[in-house]
C-alpha positions as CSV (number, residue, x, y, z in Angstrom):
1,X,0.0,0.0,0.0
2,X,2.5,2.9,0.7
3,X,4.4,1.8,-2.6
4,X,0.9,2.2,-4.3
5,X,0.6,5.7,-2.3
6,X,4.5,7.0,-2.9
7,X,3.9,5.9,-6.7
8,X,0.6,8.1,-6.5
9,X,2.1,11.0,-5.4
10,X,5.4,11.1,-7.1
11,X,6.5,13.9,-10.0
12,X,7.5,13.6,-13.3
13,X,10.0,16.6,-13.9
14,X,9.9,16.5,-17.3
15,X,6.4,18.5,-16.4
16,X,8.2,21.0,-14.2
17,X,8.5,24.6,-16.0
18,X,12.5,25.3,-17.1
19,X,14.6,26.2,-14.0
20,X,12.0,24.8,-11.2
21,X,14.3,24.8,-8.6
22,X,13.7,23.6,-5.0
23,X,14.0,27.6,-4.2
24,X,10.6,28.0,-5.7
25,X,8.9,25.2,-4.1
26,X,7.8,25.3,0.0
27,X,8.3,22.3,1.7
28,X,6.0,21.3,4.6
29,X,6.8,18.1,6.9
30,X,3.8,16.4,7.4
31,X,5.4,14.1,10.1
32,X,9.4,12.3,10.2
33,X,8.6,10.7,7.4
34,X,6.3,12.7,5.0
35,X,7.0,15.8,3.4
36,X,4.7,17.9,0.6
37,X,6.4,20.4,-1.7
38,X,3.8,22.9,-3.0
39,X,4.9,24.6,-6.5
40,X,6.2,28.2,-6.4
41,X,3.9,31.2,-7.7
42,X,5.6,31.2,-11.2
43,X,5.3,27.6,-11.4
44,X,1.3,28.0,-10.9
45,X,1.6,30.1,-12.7
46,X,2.6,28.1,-15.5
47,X,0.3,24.9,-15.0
48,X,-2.7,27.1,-14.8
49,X,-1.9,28.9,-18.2
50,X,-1.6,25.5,-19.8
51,X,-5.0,24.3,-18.5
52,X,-6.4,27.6,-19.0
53,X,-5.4,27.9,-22.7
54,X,-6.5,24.2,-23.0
55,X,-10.0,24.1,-21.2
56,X,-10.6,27.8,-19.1
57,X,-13.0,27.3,-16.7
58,X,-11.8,26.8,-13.4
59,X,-7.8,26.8,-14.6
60,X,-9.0,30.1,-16.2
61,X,-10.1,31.6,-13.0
62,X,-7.1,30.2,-10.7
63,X,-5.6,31.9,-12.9
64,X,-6.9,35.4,-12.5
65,X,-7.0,35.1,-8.9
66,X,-2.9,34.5,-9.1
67,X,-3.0,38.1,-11.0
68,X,0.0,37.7,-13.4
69,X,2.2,40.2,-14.3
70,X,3.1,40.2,-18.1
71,X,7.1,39.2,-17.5
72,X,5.4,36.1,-15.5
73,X,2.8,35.5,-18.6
74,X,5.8,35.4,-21.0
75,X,7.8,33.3,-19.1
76,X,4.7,31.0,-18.9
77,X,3.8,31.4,-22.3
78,X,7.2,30.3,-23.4
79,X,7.0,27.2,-21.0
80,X,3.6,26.0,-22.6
81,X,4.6,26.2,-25.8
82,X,7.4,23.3,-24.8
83,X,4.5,21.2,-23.6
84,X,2.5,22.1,-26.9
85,X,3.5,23.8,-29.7
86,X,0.7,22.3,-32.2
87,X,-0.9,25.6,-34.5
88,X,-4.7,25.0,-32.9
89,X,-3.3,25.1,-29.3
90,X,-1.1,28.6,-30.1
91,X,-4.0,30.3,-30.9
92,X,-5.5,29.0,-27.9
93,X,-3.0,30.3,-25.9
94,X,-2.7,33.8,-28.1
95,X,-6.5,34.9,-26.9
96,X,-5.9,33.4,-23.3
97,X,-2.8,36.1,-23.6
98,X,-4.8,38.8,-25.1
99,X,-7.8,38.3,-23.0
100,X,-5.3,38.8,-20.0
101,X,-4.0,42.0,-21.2
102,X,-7.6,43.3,-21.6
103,X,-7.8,43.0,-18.1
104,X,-4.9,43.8,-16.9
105,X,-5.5,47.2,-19.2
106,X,-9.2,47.6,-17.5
107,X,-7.9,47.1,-14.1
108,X,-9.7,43.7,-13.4
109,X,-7.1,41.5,-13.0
């Protein structure tokens, strides 16, 4: 069973964002045993602008909340397109991007 757990809760890095660092992740111990690193702000940052350019909705408004400045939407905009640089999923991105700036120009975000 805590194989089956461990295996459960394990990261593949090859998803972190370029540069993820242990500096940008918080580390809380749970007990002697059990620790839980919780992703930095830019690395949010980044997952949430590939779900949001992928499917909105709740990743869309996580994202919001987090407030990103444009240096941190580049940098996350730069990551994604590692993940998934396929023509349909750019434009995707490019109106997530531009929807941003909207708000960020409006004073909503």
């Amino acid at each position: 069973m805590r194989g089956l757990l461990r295996s459960a809760l394990s990261v593949d890095l090859r998803w972190l964002p370029p540069d993820s660092s242990s500096a940008r992740r918080k580390t809380s111990m749970l007990s002697l045993f059990e620790r839980v690193h919780f992703a930095g702000r830019i690395d949010q940052i980044c997952f949430k602008t590939y779900a949001a350019a992928d499917s909105a909705g709740r990743h869309l408004t996580d994202l919001i909340a987090l407030a990103p400045t444009s240096v941190e939407m580049e940098f996350a905009a730069s990551w994604v397109t590692t993940q998934d640089d396929s023509e349909g999923f750019g434009s995707q991105l490019t109106e997530l991007i531009d929807y941003l700036e909207e708000r960020r120009a409006d004073g909503t975000l």
